[in-house]
Structure formats: C-alpha cells, structure tokens
C-alpha positions in Angstrom: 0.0 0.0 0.0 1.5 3.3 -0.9 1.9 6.0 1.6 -1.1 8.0 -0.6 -3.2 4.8 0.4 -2.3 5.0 3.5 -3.5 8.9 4.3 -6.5 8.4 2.2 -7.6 5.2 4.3 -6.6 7.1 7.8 -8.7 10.2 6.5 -11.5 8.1 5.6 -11.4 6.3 9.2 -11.4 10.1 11.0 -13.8 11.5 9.2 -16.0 8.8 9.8 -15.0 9.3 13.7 -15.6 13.1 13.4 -19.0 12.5 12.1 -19.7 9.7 14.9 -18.7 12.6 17.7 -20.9 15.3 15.8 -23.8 13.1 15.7 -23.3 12.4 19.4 -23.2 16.0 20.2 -25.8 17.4 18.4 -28.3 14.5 20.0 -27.3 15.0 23.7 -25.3 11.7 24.1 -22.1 13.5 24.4 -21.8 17.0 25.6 -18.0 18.5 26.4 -17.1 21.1 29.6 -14.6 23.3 29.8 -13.4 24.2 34.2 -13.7 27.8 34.6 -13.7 29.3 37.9 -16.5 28.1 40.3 -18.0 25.5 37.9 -18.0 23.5 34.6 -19.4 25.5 31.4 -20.9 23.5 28.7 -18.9 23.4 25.2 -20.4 21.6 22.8 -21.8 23.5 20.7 -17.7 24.6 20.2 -16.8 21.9 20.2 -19.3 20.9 17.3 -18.0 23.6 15.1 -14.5 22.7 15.8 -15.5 19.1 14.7 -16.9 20.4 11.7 -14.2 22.2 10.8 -11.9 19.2 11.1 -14.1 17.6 8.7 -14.3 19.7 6.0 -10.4 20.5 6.2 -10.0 16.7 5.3 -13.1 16.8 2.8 -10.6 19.4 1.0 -7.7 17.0 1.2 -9.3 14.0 0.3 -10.6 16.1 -2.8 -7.0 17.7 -3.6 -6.1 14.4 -4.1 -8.4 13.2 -6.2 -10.6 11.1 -3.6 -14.2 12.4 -3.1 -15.4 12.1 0.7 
C-alpha cells in the first residue's frame, strides 16, 4: 500500500470518527465542559464547530487528491 493509500484510508477512518462525535453532540449523548472558575461551562456546541471544521479541512484534502469524501 502506498503511503497515498495510507492517508487516504486514515482520512476516511477520521472523518468517519468526526461525524460519529458530531452526531453524538448534536443528539445529547455526548456533551464536552470546559473548568472555569467556580463550575463546569458547557462546550459543545464549540466543540461541534471545531469538529466540523476538522471535517471539512480533510473533505478538502481528500478532494485535492483526487478522492471524493
């Protein structure tokens, strides 16, 4: 398998993980905190975006190179 394989399979398996996570979040049955001063504040909806952006920066790649996502 060439190394081309190889980042095309490995950015097929995270952007399968990303959408996972993003599907979680956006249902309720995952939500992320972030410890600030007395108490936990509630992330997700950051933490969705930065998910999303993940994805679409290896939806680019995977099209630079010729392999649609």
């Amino acid at each position: 398998m060439s190394s081309e394989d190889v980042l095309i399979v490995w950015c097929k398996k995270e952007q399968d993980f990303l959408c996972s996570e993003i599907e979680r979040l956006e249902t309720g049955g995952l939500r992320t905190f972030k410890l600030v001063g007395p108490g936990p504040i509630e992330t997700t909806f950051s933490t969705v975006q930065k998910l999303k952006a993940k994805l679409a920066e290896l939806d680019a790649l995977l099209i630079n190179i010729g392999e649609l996502p």
